[in-house]
C-alpha positions as CSV (number, residue, x, y, z in Angstrom):
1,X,0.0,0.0,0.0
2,X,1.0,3.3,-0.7
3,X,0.7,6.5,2.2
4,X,1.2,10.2,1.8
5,X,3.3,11.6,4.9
6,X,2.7,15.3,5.3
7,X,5.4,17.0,7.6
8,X,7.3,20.4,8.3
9,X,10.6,21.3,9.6
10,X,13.3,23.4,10.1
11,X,16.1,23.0,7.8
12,X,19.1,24.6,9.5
13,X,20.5,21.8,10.7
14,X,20.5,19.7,7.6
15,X,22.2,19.6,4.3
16,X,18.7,19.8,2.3
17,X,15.4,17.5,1.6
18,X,17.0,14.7,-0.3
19,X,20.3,12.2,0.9
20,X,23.6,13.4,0.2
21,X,26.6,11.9,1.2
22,X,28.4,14.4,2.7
23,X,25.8,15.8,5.4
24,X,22.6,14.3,7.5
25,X,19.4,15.1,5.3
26,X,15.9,15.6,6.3
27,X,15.1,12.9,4.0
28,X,18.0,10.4,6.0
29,X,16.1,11.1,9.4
30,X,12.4,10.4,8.3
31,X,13.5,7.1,6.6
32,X,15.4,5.8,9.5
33,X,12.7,6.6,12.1
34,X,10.2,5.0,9.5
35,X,12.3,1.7,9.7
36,X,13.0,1.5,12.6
37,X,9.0,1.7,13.6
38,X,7.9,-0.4,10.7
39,X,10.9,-3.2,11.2
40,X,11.7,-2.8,7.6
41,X,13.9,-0.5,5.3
42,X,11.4,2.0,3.8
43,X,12.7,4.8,1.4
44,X,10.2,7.7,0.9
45,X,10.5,10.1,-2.1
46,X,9.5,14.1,-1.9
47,X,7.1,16.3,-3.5
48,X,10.4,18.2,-4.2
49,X,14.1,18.9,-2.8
50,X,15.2,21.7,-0.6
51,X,18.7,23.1,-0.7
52,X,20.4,23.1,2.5
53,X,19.0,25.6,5.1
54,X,15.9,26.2,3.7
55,X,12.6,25.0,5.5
56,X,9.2,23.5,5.2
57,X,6.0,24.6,6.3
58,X,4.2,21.6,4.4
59,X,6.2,19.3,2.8
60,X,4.7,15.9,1.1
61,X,6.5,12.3,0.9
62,X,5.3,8.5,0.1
63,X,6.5,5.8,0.7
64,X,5.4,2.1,0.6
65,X,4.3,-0.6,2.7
66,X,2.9,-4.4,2.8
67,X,0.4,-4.0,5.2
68,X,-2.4,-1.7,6.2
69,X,-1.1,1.2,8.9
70,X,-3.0,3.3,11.7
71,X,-1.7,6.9,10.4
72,X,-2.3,8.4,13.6
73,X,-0.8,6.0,15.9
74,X,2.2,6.0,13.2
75,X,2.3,9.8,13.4
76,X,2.4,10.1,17.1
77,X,5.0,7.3,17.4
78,X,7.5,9.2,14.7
79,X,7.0,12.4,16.3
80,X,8.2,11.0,19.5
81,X,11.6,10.0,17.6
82,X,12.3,12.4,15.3
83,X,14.4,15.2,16.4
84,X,12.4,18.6,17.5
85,X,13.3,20.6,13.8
86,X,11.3,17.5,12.0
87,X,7.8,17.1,12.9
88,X,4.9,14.9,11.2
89,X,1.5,15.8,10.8
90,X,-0.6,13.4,9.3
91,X,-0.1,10.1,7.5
92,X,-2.9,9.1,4.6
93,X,-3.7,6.4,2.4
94,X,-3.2,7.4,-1.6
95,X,-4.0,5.1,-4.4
96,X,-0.8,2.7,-5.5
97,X,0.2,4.4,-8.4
98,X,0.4,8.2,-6.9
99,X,3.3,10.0,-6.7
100,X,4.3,13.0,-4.1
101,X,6.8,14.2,-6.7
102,X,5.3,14.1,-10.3
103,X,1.7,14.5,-8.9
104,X,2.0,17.7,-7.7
105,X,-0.2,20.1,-9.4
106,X,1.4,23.1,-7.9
107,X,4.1,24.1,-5.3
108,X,4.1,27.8,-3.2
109,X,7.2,29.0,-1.6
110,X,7.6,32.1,0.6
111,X,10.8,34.0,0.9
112,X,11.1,36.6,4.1
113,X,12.7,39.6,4.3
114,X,13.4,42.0,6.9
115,X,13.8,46.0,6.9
116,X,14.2,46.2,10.2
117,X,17.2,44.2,13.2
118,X,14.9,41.8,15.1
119,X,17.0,39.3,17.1
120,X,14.1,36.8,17.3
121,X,14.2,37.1,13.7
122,X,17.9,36.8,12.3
123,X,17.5,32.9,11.9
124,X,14.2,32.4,9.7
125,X,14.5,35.9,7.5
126,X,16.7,37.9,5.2
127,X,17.6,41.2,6.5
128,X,18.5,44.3,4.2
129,X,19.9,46.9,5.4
130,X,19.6,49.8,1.9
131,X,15.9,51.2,1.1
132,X,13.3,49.1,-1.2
133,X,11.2,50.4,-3.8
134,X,8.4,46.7,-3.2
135,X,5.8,48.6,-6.2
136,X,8.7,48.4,-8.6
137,X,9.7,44.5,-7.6
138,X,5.9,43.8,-7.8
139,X,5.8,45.4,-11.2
140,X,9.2,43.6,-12.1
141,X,7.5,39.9,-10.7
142,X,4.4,40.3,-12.8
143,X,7.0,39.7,-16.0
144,X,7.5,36.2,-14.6
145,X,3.8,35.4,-16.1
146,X,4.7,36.5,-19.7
147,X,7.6,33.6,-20.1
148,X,8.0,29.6,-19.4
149,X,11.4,29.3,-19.9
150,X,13.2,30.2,-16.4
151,X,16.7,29.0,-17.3
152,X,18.5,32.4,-16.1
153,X,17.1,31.8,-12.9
154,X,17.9,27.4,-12.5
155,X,21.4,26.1,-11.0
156,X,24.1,25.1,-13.9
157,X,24.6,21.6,-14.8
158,X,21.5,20.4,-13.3
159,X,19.9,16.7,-14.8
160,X,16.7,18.3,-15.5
161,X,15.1,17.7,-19.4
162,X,13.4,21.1,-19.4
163,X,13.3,24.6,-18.0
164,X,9.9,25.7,-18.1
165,X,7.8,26.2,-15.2
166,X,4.3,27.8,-15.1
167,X,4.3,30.5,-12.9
168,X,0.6,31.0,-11.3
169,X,1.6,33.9,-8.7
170,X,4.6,35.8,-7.7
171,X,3.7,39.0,-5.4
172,X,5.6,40.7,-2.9
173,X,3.1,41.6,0.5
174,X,3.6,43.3,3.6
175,X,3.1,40.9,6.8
176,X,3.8,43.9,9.6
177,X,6.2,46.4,9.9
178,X,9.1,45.8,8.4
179,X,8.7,42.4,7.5
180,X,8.3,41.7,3.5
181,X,7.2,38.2,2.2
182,X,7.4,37.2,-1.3
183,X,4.8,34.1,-2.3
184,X,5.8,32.2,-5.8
185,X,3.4,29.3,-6.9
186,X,4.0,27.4,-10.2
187,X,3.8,23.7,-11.4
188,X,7.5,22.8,-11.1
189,X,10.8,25.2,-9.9
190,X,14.3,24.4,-10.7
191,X,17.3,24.1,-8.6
192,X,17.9,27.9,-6.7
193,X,15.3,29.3,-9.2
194,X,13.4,31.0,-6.3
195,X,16.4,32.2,-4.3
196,X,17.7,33.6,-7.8
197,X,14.7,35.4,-8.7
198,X,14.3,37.1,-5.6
199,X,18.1,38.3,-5.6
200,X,17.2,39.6,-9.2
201,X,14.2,41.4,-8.0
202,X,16.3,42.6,-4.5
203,X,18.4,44.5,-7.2
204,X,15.3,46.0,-9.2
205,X,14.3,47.3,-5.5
206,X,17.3,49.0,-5.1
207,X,17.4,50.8,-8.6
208,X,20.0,48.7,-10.0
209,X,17.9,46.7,-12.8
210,X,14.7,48.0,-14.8
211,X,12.0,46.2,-14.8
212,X,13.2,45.8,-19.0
213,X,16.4,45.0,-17.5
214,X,14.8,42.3,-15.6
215,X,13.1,41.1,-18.7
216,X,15.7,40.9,-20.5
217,X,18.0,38.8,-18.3
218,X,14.8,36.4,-18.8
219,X,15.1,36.6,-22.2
220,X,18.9,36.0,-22.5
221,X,18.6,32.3,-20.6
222,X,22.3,33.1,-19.0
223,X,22.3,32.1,-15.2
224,X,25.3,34.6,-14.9
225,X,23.0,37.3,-16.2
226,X,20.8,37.1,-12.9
227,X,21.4,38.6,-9.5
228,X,22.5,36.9,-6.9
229,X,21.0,34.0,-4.7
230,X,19.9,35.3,-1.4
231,X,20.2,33.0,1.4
232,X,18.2,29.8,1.6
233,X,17.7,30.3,5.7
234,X,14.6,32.7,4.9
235,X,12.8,30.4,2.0
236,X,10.0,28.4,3.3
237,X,8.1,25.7,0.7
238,X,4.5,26.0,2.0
239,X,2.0,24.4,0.2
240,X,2.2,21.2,-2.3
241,X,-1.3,20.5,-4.1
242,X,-2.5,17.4,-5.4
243,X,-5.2,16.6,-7.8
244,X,-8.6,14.8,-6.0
245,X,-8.2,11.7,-8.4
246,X,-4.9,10.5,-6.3
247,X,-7.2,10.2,-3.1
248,X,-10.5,8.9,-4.6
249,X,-10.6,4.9,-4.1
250,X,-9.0,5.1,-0.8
């Protein structure tokens, strides 16, 4: 049988979402506690893969198993294992053939970012320290609709087929004062694309890029064209959706 694992957690203590063999992954931790309680080696596979340092609100895994299990007696029992950054919220039932990764309909990240020096706010936010002109960056986002092709914006050398994403929403919103969030939602997102877009839109807010500048660097498909990658400690995946069809003979 196949189960959906919903779960959240802080990712500064871990080298990203998915197994790497040079640091402890979120992934690792989940799929040792999950054989451990299950007496057999289970592997789980994401809705998607977080660099290193960068969180989940909501993040979605399945994984397999022979037998029919209680999700909220499993849930409890994990939670009591897992370390205090990794926490589980509910495990469901899916049909056999779903998949948390190429199932997904849609993905939302956030990206926070800080006006203002708030100690209680150094560890899960960007801080900038230089005036930010958040109409133009809105104006500068709202390009993101007009193109598919986000190549300026993905990692080099990645194993990916294709570039394009569809872009549903990309707005920069004010949460209280001095705090700036930046919600993206789109099908698919390459390796750093977020991080790299909002460096590229940091520099429209300071007056270094047009908003045709920013089009442009779109438009040329060159990763060195785009600003830089802001740090991964403030970006939060949020929400994955699924279509209804994935739950509907459980």
């Amino acid at each position: 049988m196949r189960y959906f694992i919903y779960l959240s957690y802080n990712g500064k203590n871990y080298c990203g979402w998915q197994n790497q063999p040079n640091g402890i992954a979120v992934q690792q931790k989940i799929e040792e506690t999950l054989s451990l309680l299950l007496r057999t080696p289970v592997s789980i596979t994401g809705a998607g893969r977080t660099d290193a340092g960068v969180h989940a609100a909501l993040m979605v895994a399945h994984f397999d198993y022979h037998s029919e299990i209680r999700g909220a007696e499993l849930t409890e029992k994990l939670n009591r294992l897992l370390p205090h950054d990794i926490a589980i919220s509910r495990i469901i039932a899916v049909n056999s053939d779903a998949h948390a990764r190429f199932d997904a309909i849609s993905r939302t990240y956030k990206y926070y970012l800080t006006l203002k020096k708030n100690p209680f706010k150094n560890d899960l936010s960007c801080r900038v320290s230089f005036p930010m002109d958040f109409e133009m960056m809105n104006k500068a986002a709202q390009t993101l609709f007009e193109y598919t092709d986000f190549t300026s914006f993905s990692k080099l050398h990645t194993d990916v087929k294709t570039n394009n994403c569809k872009i549903m929403q990309a707005v920069w919103s004010q949460e209280d004062d001095g705090l700036w969030v930046f919600t993206i939602q789109a099908d698919r997102f390459l390796r750093n694309m977020v991080r790299s877009i909002v460096g590229t839109l940091l520099d429209v807010g300071r007056g270094k890029l047009s908003i045709d500048d920013f089009r442009k660097i779109i438009e040329q498909k060159d990763r060195c064209k785009a600003g830089t990658s802001v740090p991964g400690n403030a970006l939060f995946l949020v929400d994955v959706e699924y279509p209804e069809r994935i739950f509907d003979e459980i």
